[in-house]
MOPAC internal coordinates of N, CA, C and O (Angstrom, degrees):
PM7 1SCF
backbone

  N    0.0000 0     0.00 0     0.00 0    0    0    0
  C    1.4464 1     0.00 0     0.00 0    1    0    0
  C    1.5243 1   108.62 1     0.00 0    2    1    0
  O    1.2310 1   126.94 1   -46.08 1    3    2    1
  N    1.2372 1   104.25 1   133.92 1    3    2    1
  C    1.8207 1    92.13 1   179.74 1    5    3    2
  C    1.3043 1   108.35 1   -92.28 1    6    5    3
  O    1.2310 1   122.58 1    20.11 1    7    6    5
  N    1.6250 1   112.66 1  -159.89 1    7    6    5
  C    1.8122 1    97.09 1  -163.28 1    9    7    6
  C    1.6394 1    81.22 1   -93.76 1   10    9    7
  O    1.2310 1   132.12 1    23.37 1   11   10    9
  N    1.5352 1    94.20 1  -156.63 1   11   10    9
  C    1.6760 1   104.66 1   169.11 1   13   11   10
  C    1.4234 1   105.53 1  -115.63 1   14   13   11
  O    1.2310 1   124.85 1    -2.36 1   15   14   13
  N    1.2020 1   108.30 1   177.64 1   15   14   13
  C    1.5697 1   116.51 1  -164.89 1   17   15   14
  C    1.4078 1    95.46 1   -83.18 1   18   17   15
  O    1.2310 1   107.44 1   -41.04 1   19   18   17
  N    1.3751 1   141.02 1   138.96 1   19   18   17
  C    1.2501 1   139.47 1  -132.66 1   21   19   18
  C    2.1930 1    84.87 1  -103.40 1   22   21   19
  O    1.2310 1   126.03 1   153.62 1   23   22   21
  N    1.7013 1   106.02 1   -26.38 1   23   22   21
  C    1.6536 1    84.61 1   178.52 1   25   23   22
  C    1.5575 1   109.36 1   -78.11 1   26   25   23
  O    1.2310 1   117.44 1   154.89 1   27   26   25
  N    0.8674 1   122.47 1   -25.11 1   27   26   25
  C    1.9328 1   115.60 1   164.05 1   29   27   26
  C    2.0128 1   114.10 1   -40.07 1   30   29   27
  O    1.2310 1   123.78 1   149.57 1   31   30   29
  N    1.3037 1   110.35 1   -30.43 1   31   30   29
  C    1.5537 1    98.67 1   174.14 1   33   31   30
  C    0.8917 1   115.03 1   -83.15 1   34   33   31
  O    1.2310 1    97.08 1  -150.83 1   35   34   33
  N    0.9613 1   158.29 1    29.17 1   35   34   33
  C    1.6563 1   160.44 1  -147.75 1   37   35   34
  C    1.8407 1   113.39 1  -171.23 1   38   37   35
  O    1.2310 1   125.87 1   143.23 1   39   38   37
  N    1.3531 1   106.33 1   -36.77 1   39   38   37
  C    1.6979 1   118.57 1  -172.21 1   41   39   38
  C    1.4198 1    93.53 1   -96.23 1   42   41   39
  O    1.2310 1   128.65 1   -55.74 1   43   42   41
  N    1.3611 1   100.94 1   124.26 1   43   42   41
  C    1.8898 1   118.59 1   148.76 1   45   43   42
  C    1.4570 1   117.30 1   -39.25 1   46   45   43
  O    1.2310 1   114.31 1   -93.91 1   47   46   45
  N    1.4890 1   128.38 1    86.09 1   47   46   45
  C    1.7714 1   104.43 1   168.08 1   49   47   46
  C    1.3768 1   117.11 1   -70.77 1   50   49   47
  O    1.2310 1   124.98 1    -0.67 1   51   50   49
  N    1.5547 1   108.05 1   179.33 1   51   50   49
  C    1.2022 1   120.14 1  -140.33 1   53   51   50
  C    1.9707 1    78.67 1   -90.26 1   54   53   51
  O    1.2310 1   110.62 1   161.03 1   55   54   53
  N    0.9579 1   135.24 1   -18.97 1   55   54   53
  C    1.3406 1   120.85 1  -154.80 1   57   55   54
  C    1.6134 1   100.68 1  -163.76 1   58   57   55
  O    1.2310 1   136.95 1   -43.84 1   59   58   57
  N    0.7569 1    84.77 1   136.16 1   59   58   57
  C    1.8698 1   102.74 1   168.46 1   61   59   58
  C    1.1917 1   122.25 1  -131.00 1   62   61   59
  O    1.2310 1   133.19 1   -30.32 1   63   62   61
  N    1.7832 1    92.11 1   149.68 1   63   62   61
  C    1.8867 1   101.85 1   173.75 1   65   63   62
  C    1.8222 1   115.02 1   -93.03 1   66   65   63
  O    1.2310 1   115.65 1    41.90 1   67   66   65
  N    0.8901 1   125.86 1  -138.10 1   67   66   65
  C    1.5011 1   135.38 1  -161.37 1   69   67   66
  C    1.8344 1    95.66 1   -99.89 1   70   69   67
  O    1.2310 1   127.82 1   153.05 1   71   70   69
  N    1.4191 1   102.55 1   -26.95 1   71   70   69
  C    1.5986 1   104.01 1  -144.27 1   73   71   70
  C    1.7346 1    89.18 1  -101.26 1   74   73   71
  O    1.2310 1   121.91 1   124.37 1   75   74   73
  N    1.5192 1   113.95 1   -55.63 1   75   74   73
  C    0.8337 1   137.81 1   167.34 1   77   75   74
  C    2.0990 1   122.23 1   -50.95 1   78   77   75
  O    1.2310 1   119.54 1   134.99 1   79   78   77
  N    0.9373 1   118.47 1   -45.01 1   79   78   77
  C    1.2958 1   120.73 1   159.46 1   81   79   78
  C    1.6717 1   119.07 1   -55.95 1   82   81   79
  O    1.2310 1   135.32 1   129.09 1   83   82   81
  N    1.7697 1    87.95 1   -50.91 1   83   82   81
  C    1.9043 1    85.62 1   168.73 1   85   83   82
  C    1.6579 1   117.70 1   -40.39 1   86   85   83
  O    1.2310 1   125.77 1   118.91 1   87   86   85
  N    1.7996 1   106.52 1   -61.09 1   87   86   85
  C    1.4196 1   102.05 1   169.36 1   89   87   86
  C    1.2622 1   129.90 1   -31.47 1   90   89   87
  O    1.2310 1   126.62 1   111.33 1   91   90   89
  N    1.2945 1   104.88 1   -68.67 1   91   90   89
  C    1.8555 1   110.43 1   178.79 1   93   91   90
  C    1.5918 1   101.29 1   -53.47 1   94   93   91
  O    1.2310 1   121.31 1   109.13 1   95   94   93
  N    0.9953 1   115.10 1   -70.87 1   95   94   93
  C    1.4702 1    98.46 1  -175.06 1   97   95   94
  C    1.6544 1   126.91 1   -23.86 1   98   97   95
  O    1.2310 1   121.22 1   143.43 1   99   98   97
  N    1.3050 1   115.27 1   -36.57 1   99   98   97
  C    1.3147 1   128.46 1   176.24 1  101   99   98
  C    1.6357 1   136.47 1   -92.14 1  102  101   99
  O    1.2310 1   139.52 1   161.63 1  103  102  101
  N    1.8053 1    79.75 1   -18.37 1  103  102  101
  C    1.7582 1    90.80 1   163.23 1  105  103  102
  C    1.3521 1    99.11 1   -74.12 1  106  105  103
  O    1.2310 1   110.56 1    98.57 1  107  106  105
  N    1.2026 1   135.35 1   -81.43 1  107  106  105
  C    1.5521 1   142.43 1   149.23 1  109  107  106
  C    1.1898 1   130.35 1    49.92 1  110  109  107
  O    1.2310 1   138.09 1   121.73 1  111  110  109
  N    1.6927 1    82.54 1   -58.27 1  111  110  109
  C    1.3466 1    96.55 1  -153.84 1  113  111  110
  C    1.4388 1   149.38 1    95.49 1  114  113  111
  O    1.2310 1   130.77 1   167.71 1  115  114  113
  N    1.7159 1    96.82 1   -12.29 1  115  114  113
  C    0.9692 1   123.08 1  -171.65 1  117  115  114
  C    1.6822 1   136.40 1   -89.59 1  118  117  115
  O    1.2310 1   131.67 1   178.96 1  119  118  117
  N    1.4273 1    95.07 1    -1.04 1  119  118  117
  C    1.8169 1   131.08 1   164.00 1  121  119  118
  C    1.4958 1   108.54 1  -160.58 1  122  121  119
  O    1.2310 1   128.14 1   -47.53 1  123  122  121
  N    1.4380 1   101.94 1   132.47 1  123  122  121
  C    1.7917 1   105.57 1  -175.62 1  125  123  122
  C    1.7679 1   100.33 1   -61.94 1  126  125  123
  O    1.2310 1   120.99 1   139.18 1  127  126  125
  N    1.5484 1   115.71 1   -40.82 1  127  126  125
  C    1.3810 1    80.91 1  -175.73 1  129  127  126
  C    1.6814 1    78.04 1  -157.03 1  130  129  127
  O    1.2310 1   120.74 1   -30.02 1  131  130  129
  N    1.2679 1   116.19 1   149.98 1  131  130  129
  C    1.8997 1   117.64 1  -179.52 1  133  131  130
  C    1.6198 1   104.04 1  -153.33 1  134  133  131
  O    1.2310 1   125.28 1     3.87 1  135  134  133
  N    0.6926 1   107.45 1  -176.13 1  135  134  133
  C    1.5043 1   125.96 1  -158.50 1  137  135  134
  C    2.0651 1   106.90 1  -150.68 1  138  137  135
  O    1.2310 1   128.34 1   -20.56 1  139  138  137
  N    1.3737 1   101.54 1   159.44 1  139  138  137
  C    1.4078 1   114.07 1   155.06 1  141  139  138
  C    0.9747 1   137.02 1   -57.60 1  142  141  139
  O    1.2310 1   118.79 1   133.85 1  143  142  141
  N    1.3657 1   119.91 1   -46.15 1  143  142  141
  C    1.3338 1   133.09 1   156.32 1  145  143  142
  C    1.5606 1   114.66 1   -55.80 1  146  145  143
  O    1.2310 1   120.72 1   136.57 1  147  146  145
  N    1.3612 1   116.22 1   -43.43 1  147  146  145
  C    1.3604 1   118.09 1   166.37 1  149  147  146
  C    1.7260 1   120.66 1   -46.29 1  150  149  147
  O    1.2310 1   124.47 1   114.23 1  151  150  149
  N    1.3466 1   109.02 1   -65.77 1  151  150  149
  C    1.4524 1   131.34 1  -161.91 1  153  151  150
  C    1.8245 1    90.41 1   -66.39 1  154  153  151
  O    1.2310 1   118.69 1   167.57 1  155  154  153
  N    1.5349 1   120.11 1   -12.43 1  155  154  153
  C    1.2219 1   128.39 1  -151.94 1  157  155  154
  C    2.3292 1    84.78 1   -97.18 1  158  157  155
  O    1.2310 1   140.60 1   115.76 1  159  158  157
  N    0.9668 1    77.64 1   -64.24 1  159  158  157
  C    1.6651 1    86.28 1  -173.53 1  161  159  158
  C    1.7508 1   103.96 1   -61.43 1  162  161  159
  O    1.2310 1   117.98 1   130.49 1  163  162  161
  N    1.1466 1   121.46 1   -49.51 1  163  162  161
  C    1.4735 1   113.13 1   171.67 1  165  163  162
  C    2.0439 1   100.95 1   -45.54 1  166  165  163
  O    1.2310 1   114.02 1   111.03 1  167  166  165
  N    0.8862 1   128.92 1   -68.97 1  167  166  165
  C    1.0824 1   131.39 1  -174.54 1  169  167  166
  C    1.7891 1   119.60 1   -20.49 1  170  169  167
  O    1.2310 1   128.16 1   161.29 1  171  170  169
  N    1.0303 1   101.90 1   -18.71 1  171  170  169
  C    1.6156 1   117.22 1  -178.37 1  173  171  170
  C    1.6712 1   104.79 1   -92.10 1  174  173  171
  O    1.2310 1   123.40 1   171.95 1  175  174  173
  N    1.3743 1   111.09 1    -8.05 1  175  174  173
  C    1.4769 1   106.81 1   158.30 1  177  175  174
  C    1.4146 1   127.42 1   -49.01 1  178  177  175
  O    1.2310 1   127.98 1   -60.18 1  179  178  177
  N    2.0335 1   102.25 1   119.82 1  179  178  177
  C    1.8391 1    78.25 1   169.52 1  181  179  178
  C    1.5392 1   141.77 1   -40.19 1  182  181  179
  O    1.2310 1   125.12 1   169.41 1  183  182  181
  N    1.3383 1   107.78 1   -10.59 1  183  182  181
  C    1.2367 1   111.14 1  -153.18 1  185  183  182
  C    1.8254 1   115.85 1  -107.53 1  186  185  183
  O    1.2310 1   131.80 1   171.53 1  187  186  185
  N    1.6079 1    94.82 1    -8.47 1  187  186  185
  C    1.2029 1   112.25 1   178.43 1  189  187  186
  C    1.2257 1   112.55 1   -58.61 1  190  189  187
  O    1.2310 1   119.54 1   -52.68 1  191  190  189
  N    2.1792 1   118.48 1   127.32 1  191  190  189
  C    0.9352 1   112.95 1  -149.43 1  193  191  190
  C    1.8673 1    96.98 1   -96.31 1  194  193  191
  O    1.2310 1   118.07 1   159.84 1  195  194  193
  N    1.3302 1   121.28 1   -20.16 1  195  194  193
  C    1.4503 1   116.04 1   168.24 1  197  195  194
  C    1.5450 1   132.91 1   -74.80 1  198  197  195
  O    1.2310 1   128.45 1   -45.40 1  199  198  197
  N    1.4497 1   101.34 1   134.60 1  199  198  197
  C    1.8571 1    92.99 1   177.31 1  201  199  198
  C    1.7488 1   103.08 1   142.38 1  202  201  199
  O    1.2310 1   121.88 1   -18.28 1  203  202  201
  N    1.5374 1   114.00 1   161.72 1  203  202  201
  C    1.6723 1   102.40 1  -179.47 1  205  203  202
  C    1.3614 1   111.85 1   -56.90 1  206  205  203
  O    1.2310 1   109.33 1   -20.72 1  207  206  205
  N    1.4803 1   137.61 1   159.28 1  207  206  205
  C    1.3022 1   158.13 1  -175.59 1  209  207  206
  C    1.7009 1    97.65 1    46.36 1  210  209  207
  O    1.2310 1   117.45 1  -124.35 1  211  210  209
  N    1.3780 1   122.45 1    55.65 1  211  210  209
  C    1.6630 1   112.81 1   177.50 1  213  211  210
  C    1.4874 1    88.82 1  -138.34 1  214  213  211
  O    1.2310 1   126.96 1   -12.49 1  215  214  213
  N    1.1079 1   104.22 1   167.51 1  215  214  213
  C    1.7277 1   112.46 1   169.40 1  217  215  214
  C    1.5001 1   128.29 1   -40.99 1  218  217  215
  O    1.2310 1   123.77 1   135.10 1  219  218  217
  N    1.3194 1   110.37 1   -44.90 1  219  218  217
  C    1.3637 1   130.91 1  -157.38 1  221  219  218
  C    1.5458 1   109.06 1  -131.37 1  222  221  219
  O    1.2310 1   126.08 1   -64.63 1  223  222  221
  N    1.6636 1   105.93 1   115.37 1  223  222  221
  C    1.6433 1    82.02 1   176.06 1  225  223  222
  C    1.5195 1   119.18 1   -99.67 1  226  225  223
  O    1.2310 1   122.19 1    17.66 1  227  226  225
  N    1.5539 1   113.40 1  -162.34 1  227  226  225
  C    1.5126 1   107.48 1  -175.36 1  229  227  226
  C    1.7279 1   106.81 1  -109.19 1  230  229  227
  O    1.2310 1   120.29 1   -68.31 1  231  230  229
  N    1.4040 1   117.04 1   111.69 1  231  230  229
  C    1.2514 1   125.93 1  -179.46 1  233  231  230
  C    1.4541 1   101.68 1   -81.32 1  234  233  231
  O    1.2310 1   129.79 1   -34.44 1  235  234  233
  N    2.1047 1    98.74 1   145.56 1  235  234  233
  C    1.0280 1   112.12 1  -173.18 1  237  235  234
  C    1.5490 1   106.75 1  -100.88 1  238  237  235
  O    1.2310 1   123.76 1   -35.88 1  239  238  237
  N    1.7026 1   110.39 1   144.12 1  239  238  237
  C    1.9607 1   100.42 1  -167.99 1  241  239  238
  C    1.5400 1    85.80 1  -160.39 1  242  241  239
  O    1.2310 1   130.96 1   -64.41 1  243  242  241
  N    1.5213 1    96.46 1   115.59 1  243  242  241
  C    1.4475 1   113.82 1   169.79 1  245  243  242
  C    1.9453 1   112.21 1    44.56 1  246  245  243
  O    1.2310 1   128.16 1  -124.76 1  247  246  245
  N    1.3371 1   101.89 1    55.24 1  247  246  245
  C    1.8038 1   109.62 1  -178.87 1  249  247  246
  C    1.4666 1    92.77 1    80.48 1  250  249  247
  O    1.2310 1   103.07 1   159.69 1  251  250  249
  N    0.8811 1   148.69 1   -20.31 1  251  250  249
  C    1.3963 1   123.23 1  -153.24 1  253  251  250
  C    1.8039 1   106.15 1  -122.63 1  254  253  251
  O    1.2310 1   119.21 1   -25.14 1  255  254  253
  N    1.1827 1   119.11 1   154.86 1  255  254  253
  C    1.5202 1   134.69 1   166.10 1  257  255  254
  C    1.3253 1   119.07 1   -63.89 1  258  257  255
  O    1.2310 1   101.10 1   -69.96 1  259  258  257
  N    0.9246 1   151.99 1   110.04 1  259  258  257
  C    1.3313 1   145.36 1  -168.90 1  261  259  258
  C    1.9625 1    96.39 1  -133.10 1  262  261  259
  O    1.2310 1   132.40 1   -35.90 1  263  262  261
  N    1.4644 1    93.65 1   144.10 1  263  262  261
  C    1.4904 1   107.18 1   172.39 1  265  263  262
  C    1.6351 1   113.91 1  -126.90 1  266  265  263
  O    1.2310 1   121.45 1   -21.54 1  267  266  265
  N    1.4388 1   114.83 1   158.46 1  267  266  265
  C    1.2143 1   114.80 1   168.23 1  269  267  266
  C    0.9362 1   110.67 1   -84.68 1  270  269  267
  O    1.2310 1   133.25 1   -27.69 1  271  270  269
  N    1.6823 1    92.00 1   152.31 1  271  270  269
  C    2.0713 1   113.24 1  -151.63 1  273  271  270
  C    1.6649 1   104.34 1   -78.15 1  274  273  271
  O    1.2310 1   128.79 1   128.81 1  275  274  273
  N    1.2358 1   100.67 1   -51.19 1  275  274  273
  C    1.4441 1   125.88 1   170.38 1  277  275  274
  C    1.9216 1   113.17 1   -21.37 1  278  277  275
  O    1.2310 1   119.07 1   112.31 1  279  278  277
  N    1.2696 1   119.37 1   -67.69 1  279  278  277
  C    1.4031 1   143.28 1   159.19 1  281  279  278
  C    1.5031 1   110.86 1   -64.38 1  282  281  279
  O    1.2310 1   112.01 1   154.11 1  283  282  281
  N    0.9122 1   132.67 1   -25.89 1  283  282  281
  C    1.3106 1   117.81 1  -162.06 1  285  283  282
  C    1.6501 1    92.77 1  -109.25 1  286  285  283
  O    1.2310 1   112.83 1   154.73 1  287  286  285
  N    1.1707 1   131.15 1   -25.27 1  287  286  285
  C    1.4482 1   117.82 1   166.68 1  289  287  286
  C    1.4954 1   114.49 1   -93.08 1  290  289  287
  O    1.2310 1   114.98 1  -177.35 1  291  290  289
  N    0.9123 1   127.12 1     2.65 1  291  290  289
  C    1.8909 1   140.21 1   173.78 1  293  291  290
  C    1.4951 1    91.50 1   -92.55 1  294  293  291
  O    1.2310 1   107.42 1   158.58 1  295  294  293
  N    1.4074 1   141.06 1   -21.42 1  295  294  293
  C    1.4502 1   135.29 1  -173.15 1  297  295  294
  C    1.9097 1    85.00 1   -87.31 1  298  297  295
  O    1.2310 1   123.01 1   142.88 1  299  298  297
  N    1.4534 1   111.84 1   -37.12 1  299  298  297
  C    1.5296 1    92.50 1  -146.89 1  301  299  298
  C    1.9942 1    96.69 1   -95.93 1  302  301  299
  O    1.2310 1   128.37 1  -174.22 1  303  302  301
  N    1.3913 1   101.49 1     5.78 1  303  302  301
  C    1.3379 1   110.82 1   178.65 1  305  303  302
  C    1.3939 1   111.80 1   -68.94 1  306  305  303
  O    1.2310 1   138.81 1   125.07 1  307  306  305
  N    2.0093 1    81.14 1   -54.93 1  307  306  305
  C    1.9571 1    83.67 1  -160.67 1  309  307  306
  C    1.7275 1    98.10 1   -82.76 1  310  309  307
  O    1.2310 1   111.94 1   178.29 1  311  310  309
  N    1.1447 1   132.81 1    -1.71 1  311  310  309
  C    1.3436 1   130.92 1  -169.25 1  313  311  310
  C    1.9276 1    99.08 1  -120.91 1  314  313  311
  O    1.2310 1   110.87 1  -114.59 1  315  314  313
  N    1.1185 1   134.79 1    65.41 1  315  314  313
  C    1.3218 1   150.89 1  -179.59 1  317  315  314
  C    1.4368 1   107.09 1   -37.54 1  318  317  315
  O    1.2310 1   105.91 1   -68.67 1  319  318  317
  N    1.3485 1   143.75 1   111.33 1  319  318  317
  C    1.4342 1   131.65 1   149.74 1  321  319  318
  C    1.4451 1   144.72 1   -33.70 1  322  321  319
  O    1.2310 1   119.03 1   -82.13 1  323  322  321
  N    1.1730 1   119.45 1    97.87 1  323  322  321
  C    1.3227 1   115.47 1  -165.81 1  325  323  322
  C    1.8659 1    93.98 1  -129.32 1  326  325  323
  O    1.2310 1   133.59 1   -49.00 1  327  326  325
  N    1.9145 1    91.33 1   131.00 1  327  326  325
  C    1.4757 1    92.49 1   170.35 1  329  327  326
  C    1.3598 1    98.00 1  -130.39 1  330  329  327
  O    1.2310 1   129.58 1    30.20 1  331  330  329
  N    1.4774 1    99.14 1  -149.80 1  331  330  329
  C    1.7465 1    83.88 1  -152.68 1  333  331  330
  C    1.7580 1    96.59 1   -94.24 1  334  333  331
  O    1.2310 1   128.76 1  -177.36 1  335  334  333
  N    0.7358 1   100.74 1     2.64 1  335  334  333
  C    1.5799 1   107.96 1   164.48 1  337  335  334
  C    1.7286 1   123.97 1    97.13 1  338  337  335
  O    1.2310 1   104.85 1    24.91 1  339  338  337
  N    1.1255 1   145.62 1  -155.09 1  339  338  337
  C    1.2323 1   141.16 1   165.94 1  341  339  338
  C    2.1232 1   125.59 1   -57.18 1  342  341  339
  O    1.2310 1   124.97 1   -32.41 1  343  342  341
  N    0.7899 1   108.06 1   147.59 1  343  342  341
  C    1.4793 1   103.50 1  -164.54 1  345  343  342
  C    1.8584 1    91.95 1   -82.09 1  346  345  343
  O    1.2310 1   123.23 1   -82.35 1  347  346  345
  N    1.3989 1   111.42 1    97.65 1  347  346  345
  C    1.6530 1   117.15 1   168.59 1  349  347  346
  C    1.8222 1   119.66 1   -68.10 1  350  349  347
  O    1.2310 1   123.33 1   146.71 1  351  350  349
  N    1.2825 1   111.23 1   -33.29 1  351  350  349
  C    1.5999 1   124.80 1  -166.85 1  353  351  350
  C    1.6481 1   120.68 1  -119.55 1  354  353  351
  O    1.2310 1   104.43 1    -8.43 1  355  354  353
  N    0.5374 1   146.35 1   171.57 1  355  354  353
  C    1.5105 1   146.20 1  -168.67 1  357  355  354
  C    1.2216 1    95.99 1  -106.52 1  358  357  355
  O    1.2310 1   114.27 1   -27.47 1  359  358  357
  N    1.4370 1   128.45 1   152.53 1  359  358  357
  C    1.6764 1   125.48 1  -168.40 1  361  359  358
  C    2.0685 1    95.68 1   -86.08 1  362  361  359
  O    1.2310 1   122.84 1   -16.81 1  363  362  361
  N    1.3812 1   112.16 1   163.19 1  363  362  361
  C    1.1356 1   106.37 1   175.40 1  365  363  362
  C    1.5860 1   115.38 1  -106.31 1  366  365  363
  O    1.2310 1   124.63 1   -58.60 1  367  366  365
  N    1.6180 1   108.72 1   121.40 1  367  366  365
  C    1.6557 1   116.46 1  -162.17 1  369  367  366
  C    1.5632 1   107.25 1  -111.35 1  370  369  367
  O    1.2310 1   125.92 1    -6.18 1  371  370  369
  N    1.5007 1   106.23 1   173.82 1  371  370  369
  C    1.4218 1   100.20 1   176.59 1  373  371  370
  C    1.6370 1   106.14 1   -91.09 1  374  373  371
  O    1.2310 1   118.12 1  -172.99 1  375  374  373
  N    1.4136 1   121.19 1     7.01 1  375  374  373
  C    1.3187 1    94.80 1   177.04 1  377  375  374
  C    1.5175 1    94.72 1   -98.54 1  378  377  375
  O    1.2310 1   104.65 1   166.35 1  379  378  377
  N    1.2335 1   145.96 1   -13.65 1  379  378  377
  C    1.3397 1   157.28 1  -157.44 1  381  379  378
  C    1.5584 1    75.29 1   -78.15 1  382  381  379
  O    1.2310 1   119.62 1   100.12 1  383  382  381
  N    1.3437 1   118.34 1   -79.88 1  383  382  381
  C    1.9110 1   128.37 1  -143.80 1  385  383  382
  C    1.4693 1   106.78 1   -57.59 1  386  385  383
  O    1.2310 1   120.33 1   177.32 1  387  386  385
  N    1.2198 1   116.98 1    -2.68 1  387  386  385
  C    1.6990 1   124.49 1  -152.87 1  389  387  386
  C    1.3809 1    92.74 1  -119.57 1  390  389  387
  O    1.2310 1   109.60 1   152.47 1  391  390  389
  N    0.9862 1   137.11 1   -27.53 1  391  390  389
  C    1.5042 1   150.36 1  -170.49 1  393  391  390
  C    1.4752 1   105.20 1   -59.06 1  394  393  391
  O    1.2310 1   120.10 1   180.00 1  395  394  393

């Protein structure tokens, strides 16, 4: 794989995929850390603006889905990521309860 052109890390593209949006999202700032699968399951938000009968649809580019960047980070603006946060407690097990 070669590298990327070093002004692509820094410049907004015009469009993103699933995998690729995760990134931006995290350069951003805008999720400490996400995934495809992530950006994949948010997508089932009512509010998600790509997809048939939604604002914005999903253009097809070289196999892949790609969305505009524009909309797709204004979804993740006004709708903020929140998970459940850092692991504070130790999970509760049956070899723990038996102890």
């Amino acid at each position: 794989m070669r590298a990327p052109d070093p002004r692509t890390l820094e410049a907004t593209p015009p469009v993103v995929t699933f995998a690729t949006g995760a990134d931006l999202l995290v350069r951003l700032g805008l999720a400490k850390n996400m995934t495809r699968e992530g950006v994949r399951r948010l997508s089932k938000h009512p509010d998600w603006p790509f997809g048939l009968d939604r604002p914005h649809p999903y253009w097809s580019l070289a196999n892949a889905e790609v969305m505009e960047t524009g909309p797709f980070l204004k979804f993740f603006r006004d709708h903020p990521i929140v998970g459940r946060g850092p692991d504070r407690a130790p999970r509760n097990s049956k070899a723990a309860s038996t102890s």
